[in-house]
C-alpha positions as CSV (number, residue, x, y, z in Angstrom):
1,X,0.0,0.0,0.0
2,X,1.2,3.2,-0.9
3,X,1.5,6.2,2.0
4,X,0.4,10.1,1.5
5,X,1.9,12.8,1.8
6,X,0.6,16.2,2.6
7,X,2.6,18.8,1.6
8,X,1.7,22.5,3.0
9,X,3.2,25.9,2.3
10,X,2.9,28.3,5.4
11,X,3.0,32.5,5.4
12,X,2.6,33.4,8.9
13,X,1.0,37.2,9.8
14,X,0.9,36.9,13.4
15,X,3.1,34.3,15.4
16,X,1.6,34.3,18.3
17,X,-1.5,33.5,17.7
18,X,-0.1,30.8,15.1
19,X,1.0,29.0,18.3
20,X,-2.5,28.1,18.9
21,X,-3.5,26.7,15.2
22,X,0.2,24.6,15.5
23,X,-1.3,23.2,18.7
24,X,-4.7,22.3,17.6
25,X,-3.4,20.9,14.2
26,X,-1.1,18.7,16.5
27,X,-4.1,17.2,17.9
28,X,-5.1,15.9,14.8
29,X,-1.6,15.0,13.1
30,X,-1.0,12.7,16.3
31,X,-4.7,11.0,15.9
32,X,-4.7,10.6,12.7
33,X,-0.8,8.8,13.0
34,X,0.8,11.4,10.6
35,X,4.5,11.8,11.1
36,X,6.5,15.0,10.3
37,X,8.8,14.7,8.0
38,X,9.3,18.6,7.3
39,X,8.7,21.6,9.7
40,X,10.5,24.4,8.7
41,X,10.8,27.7,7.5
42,X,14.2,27.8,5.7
43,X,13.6,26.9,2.4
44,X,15.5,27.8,-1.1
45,X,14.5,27.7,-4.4
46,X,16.5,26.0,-6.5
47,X,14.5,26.1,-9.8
48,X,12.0,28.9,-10.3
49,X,10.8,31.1,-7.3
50,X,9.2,28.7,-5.2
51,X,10.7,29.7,-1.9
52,X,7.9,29.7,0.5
53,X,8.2,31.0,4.2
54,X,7.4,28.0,5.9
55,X,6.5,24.2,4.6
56,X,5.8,21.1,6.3
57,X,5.5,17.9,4.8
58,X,3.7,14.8,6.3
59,X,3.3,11.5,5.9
60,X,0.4,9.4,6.2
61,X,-0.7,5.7,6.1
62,X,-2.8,5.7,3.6
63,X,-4.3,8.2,1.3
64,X,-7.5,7.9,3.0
65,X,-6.1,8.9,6.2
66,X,-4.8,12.0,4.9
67,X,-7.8,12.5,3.5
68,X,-9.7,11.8,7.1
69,X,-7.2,14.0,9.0
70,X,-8.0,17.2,6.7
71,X,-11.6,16.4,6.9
72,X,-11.8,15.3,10.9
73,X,-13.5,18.0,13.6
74,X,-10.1,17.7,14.8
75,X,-8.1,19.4,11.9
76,X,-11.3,21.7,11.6
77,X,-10.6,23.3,15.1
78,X,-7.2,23.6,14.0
79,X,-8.4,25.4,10.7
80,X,-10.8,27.9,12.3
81,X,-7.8,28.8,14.3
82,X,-6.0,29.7,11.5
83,X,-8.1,31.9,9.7
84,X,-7.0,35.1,9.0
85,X,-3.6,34.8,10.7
86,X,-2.1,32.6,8.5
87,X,-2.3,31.8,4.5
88,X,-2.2,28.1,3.3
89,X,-2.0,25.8,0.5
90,X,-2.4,22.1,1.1
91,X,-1.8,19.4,-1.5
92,X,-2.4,15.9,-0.7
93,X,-0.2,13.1,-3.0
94,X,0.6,9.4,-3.1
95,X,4.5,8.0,-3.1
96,X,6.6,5.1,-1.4
């Protein structure tokens, strides 16, 4: 069976309260058995310009269980947190 991966790039507007979305969102990455892989906000371009200010990649089990842990009540929480301190994009893909 193939794992997931989610792969997120992070711009952060007010760090403090970010605290509080990383804490919720911890929650559900532990519940849902994702492991970091990537947490980090030094990151270089080394084709094009995609240098984002912060990423973090995750692994999953399963591509369902990625798919569970963005849609749980958990992750939700986490989400609501997040809004309007921080800008995300999520992708979601399946590798070794």
């Amino acid at each position: 069976m193939l794992c997931a991966y989610i792969i997120a790039t992070i711009k952060v507007h007010d760090a403090e309260k970010y605290e509080e979305y990383k804490r919720l969102a911890n929650i559900a990455i532990k519940l849902h058995r994702a492991e970091f892989l990537v947490r980090g906000s030094k990151a270089q371009a080394l084709e094009g310009n995609w240098a984002p200010a912060r990423m973090v990649l995750l692994k999953f089990p399963s591509l369902e269980a990625a798919h569970a842990f963005n849609d749980s009540p958990e992750y939700a929480l986490a989400r609501q947190a997040r809004r309007g301190i921080a800008e995300m994009e999520m992708t979601v893909v399946e590798g070794l």
